[in-house]
Residue frames as qw, qx, qy, qz and C-alpha x, y, z in Angstrom:
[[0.722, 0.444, -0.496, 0.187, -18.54, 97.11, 75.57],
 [0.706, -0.665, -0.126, 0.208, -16.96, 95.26, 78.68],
 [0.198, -0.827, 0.509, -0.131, -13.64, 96.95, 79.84],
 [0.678, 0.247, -0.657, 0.219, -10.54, 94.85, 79.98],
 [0.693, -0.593, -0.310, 0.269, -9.42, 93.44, 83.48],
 [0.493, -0.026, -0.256, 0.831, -6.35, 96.06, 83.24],
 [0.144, -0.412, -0.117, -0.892, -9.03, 99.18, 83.00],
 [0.726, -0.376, -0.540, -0.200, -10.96, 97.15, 85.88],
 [0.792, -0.111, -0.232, 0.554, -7.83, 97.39, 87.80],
 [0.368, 0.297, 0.052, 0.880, -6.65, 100.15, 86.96],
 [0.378, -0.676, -0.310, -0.551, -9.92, 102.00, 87.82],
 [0.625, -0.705, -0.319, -0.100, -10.52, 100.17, 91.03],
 [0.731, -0.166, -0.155, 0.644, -6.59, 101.00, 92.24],
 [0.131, 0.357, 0.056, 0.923, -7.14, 104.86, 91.06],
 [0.464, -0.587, -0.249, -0.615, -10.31, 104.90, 93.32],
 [0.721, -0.634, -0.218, 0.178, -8.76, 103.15, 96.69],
 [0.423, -0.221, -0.278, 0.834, -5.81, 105.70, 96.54],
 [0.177, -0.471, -0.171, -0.847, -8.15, 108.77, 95.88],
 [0.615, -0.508, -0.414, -0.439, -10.18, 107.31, 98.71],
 [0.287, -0.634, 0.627, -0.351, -7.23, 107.00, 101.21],
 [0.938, -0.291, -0.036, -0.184, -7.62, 103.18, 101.28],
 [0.784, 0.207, -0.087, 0.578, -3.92, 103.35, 100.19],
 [0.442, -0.810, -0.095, 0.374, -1.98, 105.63, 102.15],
 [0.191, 0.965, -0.177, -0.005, 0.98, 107.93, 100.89],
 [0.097, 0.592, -0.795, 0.084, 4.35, 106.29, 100.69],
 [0.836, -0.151, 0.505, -0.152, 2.07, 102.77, 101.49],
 [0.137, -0.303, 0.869, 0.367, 4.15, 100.31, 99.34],
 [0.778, 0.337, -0.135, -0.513, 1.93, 98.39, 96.63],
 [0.572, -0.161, 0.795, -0.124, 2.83, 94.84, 96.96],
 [0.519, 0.298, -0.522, -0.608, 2.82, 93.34, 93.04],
 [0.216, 0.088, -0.972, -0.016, 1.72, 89.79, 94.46],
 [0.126, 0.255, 0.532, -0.798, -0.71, 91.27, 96.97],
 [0.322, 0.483, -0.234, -0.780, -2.09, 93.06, 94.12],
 [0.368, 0.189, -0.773, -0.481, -2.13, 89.77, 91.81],
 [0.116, -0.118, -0.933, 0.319, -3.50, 88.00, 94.52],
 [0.136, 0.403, 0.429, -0.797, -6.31, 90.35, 95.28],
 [0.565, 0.498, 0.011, -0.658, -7.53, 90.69, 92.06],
 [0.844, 0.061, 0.532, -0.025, -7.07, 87.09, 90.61],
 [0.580, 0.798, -0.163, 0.025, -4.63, 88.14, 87.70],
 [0.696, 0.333, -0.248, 0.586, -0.67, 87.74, 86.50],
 [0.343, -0.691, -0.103, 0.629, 1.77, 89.99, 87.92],
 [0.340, 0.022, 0.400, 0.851, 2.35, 91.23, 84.49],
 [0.028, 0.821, 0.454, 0.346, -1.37, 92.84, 84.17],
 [0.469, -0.772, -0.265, 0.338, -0.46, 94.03, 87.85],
 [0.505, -0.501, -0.141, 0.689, 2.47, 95.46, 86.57],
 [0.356, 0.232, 0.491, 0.760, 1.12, 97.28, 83.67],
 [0.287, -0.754, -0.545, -0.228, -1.15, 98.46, 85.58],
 [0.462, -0.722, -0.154, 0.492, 0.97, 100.38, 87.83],
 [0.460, -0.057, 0.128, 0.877, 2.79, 101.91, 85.18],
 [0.121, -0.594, -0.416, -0.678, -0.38, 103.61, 84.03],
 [0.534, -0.773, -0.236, 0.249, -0.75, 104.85, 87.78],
 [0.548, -0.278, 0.071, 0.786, 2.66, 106.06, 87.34],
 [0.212, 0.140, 0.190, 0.948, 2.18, 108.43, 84.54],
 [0.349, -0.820, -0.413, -0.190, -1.32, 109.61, 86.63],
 [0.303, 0.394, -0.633, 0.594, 1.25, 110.49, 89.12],
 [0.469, -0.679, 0.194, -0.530, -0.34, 108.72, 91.42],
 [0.927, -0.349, 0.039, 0.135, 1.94, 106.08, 92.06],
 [0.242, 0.863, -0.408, -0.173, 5.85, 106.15, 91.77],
 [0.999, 0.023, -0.035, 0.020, 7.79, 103.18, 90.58],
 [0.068, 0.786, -0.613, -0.032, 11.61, 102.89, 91.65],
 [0.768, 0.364, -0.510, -0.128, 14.06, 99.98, 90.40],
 [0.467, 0.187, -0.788, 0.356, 14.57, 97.18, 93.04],
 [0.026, 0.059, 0.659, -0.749, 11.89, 98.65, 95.27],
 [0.006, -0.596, -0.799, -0.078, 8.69, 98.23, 93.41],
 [0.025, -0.457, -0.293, -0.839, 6.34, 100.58, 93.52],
 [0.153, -0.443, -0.599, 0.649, 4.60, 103.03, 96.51],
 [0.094, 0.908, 0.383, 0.145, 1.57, 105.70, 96.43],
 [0.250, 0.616, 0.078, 0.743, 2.73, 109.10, 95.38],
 [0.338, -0.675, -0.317, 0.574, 3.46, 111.37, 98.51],
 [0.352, 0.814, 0.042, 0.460, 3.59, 115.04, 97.70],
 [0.605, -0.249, -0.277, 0.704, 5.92, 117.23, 99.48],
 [0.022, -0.713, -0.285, 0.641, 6.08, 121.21, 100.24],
 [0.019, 0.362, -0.508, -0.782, 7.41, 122.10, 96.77],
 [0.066, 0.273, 0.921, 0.271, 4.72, 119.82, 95.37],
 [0.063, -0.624, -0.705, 0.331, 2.02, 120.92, 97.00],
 [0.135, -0.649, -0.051, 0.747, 2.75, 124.54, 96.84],
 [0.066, 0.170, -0.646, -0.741, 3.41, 124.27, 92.15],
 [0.090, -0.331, -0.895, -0.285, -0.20, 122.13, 92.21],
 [0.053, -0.628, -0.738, 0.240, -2.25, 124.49, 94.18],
 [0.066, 0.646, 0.186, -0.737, -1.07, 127.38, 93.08],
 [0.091, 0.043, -0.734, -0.672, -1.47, 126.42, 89.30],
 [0.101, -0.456, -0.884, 0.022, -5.01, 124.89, 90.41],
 [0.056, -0.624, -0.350, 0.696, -5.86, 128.78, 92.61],
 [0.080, 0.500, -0.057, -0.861, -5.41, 130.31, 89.31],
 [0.214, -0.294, -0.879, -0.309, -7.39, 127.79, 86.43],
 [0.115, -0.455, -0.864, 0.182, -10.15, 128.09, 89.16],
 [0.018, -0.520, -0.163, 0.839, -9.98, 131.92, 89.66],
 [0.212, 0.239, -0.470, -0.823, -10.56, 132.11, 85.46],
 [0.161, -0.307, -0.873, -0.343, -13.11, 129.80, 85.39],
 [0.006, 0.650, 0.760, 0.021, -15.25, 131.33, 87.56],
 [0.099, -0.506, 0.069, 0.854, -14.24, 134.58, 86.62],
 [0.407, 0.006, -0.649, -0.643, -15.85, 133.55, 82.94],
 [0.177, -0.276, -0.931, -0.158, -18.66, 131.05, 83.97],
 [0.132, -0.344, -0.558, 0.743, -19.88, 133.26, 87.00],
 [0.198, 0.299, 0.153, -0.921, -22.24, 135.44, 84.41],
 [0.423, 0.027, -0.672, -0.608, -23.13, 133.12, 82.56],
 [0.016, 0.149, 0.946, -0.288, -24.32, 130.65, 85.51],
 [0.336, -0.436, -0.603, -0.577, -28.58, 130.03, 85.44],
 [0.552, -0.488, 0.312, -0.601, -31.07, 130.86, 88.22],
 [0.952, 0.094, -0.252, -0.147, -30.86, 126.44, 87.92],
 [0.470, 0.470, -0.505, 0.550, -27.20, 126.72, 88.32],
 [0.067, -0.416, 0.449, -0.788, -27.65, 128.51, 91.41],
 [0.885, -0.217, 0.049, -0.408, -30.35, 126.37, 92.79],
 [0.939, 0.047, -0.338, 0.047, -28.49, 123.43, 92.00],
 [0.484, 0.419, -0.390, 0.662, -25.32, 124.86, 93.87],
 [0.364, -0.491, 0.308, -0.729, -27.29, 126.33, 96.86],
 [0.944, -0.158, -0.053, -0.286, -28.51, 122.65, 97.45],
 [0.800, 0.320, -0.355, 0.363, -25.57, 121.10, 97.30],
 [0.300, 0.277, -0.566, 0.716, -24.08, 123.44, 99.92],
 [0.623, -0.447, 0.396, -0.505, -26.87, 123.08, 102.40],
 [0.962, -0.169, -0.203, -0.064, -26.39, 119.34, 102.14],
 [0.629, 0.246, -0.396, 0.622, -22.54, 119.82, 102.62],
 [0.325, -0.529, 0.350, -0.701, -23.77, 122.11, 105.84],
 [0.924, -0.162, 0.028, -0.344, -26.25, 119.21, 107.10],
 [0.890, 0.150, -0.344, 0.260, -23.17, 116.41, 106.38],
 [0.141, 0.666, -0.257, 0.686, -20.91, 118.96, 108.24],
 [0.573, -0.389, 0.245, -0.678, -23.22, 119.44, 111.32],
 [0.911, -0.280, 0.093, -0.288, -24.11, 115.63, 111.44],
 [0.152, -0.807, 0.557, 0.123, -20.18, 114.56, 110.99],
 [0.801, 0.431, 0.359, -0.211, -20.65, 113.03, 108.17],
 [0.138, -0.613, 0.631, 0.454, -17.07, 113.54, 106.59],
 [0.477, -0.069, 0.788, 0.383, -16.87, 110.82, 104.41],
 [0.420, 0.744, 0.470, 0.223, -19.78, 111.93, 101.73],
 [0.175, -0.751, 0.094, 0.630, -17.90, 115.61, 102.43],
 [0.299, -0.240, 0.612, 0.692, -15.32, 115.00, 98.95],
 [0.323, 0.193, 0.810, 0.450, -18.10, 114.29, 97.05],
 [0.009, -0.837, -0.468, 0.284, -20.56, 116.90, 97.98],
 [0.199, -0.653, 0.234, 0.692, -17.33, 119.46, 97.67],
 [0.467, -0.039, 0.744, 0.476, -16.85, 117.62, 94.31],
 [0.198, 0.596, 0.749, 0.210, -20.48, 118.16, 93.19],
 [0.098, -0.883, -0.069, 0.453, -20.21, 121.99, 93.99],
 [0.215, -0.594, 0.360, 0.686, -17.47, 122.89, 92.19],
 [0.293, -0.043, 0.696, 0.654, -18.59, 120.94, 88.84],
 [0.229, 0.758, 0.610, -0.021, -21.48, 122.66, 88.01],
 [0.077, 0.870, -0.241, -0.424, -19.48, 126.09, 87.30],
 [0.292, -0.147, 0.877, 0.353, -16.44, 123.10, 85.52],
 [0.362, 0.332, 0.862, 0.121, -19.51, 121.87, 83.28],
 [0.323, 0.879, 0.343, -0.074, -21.15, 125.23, 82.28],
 [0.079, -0.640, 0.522, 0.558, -17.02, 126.17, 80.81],
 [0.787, 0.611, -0.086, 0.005, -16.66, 126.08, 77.11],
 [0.292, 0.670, -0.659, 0.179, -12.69, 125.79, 77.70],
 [0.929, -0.290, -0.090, -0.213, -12.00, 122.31, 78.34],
 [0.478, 0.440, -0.521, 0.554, -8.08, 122.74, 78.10],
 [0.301, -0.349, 0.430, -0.776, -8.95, 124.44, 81.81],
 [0.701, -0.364, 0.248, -0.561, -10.91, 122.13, 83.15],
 [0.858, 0.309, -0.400, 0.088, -9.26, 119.11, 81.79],
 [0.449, 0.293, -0.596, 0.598, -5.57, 120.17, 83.58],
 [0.326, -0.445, 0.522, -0.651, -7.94, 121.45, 87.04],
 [0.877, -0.023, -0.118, -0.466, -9.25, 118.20, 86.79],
 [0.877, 0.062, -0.351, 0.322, -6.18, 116.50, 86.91],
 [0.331, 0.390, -0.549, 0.661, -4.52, 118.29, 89.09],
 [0.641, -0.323, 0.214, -0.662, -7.53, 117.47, 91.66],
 [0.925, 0.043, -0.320, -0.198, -7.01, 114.14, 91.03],
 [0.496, 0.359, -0.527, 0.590, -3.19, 114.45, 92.22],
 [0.102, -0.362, 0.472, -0.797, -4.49, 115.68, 95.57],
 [0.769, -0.326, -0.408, -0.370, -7.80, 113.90, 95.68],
 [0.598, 0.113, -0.734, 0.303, -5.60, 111.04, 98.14],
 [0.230, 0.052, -0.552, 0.799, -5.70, 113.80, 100.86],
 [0.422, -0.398, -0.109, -0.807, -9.29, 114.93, 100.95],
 [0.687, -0.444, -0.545, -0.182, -10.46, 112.58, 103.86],
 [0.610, -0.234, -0.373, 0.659, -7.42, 113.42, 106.10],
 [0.074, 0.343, -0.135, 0.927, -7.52, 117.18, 105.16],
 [0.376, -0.619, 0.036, -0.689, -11.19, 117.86, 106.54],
 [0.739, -0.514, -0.436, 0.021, -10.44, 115.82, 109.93],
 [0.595, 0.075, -0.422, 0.680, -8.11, 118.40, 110.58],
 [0.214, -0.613, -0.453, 0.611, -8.79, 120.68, 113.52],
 [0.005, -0.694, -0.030, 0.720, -11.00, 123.77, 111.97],
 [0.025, 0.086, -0.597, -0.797, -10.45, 122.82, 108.14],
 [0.103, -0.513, -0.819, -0.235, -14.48, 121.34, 107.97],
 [0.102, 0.699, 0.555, -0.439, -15.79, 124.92, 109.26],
 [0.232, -0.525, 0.383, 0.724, -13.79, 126.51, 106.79],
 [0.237, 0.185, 0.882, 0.363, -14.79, 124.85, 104.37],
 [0.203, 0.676, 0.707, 0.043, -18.45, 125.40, 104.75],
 [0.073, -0.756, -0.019, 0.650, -17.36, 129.48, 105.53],
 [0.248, -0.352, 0.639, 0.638, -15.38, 129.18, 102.23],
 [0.082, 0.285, 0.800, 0.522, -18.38, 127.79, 100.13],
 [0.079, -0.852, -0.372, 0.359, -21.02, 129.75, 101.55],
 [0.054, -0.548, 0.397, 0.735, -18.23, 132.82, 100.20],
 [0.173, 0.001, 0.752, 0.636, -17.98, 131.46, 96.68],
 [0.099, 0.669, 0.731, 0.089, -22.20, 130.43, 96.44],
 [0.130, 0.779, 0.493, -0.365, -22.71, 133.82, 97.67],
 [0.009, 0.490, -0.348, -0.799, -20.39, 135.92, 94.70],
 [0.085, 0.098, 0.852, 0.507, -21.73, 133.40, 92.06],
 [0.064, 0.573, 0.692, -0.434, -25.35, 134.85, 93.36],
 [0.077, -0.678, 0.126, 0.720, -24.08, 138.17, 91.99],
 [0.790, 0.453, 0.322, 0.259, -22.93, 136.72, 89.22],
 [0.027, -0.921, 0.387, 0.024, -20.02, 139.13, 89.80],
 [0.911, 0.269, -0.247, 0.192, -17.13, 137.18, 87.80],
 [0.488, 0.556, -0.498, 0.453, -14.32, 138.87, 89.47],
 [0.430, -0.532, 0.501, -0.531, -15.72, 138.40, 93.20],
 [0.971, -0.089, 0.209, -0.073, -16.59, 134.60, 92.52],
 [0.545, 0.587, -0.458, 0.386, -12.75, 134.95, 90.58],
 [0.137, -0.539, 0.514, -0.653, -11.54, 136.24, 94.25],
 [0.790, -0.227, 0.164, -0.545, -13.39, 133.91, 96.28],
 [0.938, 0.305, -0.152, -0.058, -12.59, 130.54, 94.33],
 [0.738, 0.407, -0.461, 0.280, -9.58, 131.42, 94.69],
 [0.267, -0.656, 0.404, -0.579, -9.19, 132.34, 98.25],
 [0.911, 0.049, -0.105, -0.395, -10.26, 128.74, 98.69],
 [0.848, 0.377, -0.226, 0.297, -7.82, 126.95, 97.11],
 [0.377, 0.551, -0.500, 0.552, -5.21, 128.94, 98.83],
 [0.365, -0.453, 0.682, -0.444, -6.39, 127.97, 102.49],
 [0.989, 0.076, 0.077, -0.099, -6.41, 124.59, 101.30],
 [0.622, 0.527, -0.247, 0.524, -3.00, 124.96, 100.20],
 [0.041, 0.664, -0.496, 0.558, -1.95, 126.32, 103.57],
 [0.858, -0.173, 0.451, -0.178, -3.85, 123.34, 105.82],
 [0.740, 0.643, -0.196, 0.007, -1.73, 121.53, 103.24],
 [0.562, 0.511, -0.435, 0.484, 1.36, 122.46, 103.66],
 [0.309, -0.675, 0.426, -0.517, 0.76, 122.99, 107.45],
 [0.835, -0.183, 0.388, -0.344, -0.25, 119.62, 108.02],
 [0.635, 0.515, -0.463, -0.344, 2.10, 117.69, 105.55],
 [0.046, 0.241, -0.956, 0.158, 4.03, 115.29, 107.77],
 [0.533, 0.098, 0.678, -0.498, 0.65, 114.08, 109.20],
 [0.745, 0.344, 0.254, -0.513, -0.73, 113.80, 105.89],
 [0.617, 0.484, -0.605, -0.134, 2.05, 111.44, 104.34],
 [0.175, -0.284, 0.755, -0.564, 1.66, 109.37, 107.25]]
């Protein structure tokens, strides 16, 4: 069944601010917008409101609408709700994971070495992406993955800026390289620990780097 033009829209506007083509606090231009994609302004704006309640736009009266910035208090309620979802999932998935699983996950993080090494940044999100949802995909609690799912989306905006910051791309690889090896174990409460150690120096390159990354 085709999609309407507003789910067209909608889509392609949720994928250029996840992708950084829109910036934080960049203004969204409802003519720009009508112009660009050969529609009303009334699809345009119905289309932002459904952005809005993504939160990844925000719409104020007389000023149109701009891409969701997050701030320290933001940042600080989304990652640590996000550290601890992540910590229980693979605190439950982690014994159940296959010798597949683990294959499929050990690949994944030598390519995300190899992208790393050849500074390759831009395939980075998706590599990172493709890691984490193989534990996401082998949970039977989709409440949990549902709300870490959105709340990955809310951040998503920043993943190109975060790894270009000084040091966060070795981390990274240190950081998965941790996780792969507890999930080896299948020891739930070290790939628990791990997962979440993660998350929380993401959350501190975060919050160290916020002016730069609403910018």
């Amino acid at each position: 069944m085709r999609e309407s033009k507003t789910t067209t829209i909608l889509n392609q506007l949720k994928k250029d601010i996840n992708d950084g083509v829109y910036n934080p606090n960049e203004k969204l231009i409802e003519n720009d917008l009508a112009n660009r994609f050969q529609t009303s302004r009334n699809t345009i704006r119905n289309v932002l409101s459904l952005l809005e309640k993504d939160n990844l736009v925000s719409i104020e009266p007389h000023k149109g609408a701009k891409v969701t910035a997050l701030n320290t208090k933001d940042i600080i309620n989304l990652l640590e709700v996000r550290a601890e979802l992540e910590g229980y999932v693979f605190r439950k998935v982690a014994p159940l994971l296959s010798d597949d699983d683990i294959k499929k996950m050990s690949e994944i993080y030598e390519r995300m070495v190899d992208n790393i090494a050849e500074n390759n940044l831009q395939n980075h999100s998706t590599l990172n992406k493709s890691f984490h949802e193989v534990v996401y995909n082998k949970c039977d609690n989709t409440v949990a993955i549902g709300i870490i799912r959105d709340l990955k989306n809310q951040l998503s905006k920043y993943n190109f800026k975060t790894i270009l910051i000084p040091g966060r791309k070795e981390a990274t690889i240190i950081e998965h390289k941790n996780i792969l090896e507890a999930v080896k174990t299948r020891d739930g409460a070290l790939a628990s620990q791990r997962a979440k150690e993660h998350i929380f120096s993401v959350r501190d390159t975060l919050l160290e780097y916020n002016d730069y990354l609403n910018h």
